[in-house]
Every structure is written in structure tokens, then in C-alpha cells.
C-alpha distance (Angstrom), angle and dihedral (degrees) to the residues before:
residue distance angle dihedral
X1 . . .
X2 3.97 . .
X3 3.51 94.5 .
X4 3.81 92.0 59.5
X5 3.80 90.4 37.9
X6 4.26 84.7 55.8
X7 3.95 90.2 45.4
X8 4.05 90.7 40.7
X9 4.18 80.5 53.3
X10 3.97 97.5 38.8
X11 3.91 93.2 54.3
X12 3.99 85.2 45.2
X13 3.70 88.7 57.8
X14 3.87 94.5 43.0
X15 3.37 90.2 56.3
X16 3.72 99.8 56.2
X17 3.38 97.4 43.3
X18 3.55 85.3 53.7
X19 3.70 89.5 44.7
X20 4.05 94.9 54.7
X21 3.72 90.2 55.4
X22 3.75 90.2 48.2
X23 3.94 79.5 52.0
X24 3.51 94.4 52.2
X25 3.89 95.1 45.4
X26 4.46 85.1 51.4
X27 3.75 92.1 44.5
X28 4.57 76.0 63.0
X29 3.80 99.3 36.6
X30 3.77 118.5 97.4
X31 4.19 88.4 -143.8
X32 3.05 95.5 70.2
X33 3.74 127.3 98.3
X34 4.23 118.0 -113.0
X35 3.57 100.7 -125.2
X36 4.11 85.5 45.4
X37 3.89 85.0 47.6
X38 3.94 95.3 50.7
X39 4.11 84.2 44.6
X40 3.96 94.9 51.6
X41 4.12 89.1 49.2
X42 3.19 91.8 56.2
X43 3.89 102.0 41.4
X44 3.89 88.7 39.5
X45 3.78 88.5 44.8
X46 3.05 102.0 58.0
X47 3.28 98.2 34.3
X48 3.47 92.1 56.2
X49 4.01 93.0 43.7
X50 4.32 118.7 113.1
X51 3.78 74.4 -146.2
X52 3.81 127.8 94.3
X53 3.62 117.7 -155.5
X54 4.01 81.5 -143.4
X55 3.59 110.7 23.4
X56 4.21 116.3 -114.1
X57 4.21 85.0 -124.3
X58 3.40 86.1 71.7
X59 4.05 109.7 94.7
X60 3.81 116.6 -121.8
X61 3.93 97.9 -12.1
X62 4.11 98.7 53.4
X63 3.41 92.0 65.8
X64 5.20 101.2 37.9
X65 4.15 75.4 70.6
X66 3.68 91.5 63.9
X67 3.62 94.9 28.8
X68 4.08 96.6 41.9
X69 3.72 120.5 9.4
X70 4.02 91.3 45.3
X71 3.65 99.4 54.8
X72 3.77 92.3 40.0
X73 3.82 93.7 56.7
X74 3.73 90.6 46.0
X75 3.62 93.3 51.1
X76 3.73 94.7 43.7
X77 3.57 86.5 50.4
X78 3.87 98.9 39.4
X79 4.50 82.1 58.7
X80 3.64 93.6 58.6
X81 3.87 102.0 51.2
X82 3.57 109.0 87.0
X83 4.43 106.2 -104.3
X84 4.29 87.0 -124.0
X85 3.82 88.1 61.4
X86 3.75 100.4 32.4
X87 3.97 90.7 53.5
X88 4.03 91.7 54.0
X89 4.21 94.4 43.9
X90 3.76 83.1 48.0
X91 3.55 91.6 55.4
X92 4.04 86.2 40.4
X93 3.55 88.9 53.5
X94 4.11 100.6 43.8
X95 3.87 84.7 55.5
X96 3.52 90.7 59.9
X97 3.80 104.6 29.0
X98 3.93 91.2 133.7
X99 3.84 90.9 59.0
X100 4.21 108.6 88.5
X101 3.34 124.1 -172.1
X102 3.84 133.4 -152.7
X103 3.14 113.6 -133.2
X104 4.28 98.0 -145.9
X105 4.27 90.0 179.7
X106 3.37 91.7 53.2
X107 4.08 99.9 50.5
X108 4.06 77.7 47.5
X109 3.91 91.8 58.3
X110 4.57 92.7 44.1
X111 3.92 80.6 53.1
X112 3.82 93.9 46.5
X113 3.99 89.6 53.9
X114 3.49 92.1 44.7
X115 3.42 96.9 48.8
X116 3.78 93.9 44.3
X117 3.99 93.0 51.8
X118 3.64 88.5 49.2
X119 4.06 90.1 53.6
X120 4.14 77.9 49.2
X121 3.50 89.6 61.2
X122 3.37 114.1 41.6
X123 3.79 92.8 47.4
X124 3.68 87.8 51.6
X125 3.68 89.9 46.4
X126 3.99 93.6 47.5
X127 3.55 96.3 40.8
């Protein structure tokens, strides 16, 4: 019973990683819609970024983003491409599963946040 709960789990996991490089290919291809482009680049990104929004060090709460906030952008994102050009990026993306990108803009955007909520604080804290 665990064995098929791990495999259940490890084809989950194949799947989205497969499905954030499909979501970096659509946030490229002309097809696909805008608002579905603007979606993928920021599922893909930061999926793809060495960057955590909230660091894996910290206990409990490092580890929801990977659990929660990546899977719900990817499946937000995954809704608004149209199925015809989601099945061939898929496809795309399966054929070159071992190939990873970084995502470089969206480590630049986790930095931006964290640098903005620590201007936050410490004019809250001189003020």
C-alpha cells in the first residue's frame, strides 16, 4: 500500500515538472492566449527560480510553497492554455524532461519582494 502510494506521488511529481516546462515553452509560443502567457511566466518562473519566495530553512512554511503555491500556479496556468496546445508542449516537454531551466527573472522578482518587505520594515521600525 505505500509503495503504490510513493509511485501514485512520483508520477504526480513527474508530471508537474513536466508540466512547468510545458509552461515555460507556452509562456514563448505565439498560440497561446496572453493572460495564459502572463500565467505560465509566472508558474514556470517561479518554478524554475533557485529562489524561494520563503526559504526551505524555514520550519513548516519553507517547504507549503513547494507543496501549495507551486502546484496551484501550475494548475491555474495549465486551465488557461488552450488543451490542443497544452497536449503538443507536453509532448515537447516529456522529450526533454532531463533539460532544467533556471529561471534568472524569476530569482530577480523573490529578491524584489524581499527586498521591498525589508524596506517595509525598517521604515516601520524607524518611524
Amino acid at each position: 500500500m505505500a509503495r503504490a502510494f510513493i509511485a501514485r506521488l512520483r508520477r504526480w511529481a513527474d508530471g508537474l515538472r513536466r508540466d512547468v516546462l510545458a509552461l515555460w515553452l507556452a509562456a514563448r509560443d505565439p498560440r497561446v492566449p496572453w493572460m495564459a502567457k502572463l500565467s505560465a511566466l509566472v508558474a514556470a518562473g517561479y518554478a524554475l527560480s533557485p529562489i524561494d519566495l520563503i526559504p526551505d530553512f524555514v520550519p513548516v512554511l519553507g517547504y507549503l510553497d513547494d507543496l501549495i503555491i507551486v502546484p496551484c500556479l501550475v494548475l491555474l496556468a495549465v486551465r488557461l492554455i488552450p488543451p490542443a496546445v497544452l497536449d503538443e508542449l507536453r509532448e515537447v516537454a516529456a522529450r526533454r524532461q532531463g533539460e532544467r531551466p533556471r529561471s534568472l527573472s524569476g530569482a530577480a522578482v523573490v529578491i524584489a519582494v524581499w527586498t521591498l518587505v525589508g524596506v517595509v520594515i525598517l521604515h516601520f521600525l524607524n518611524s
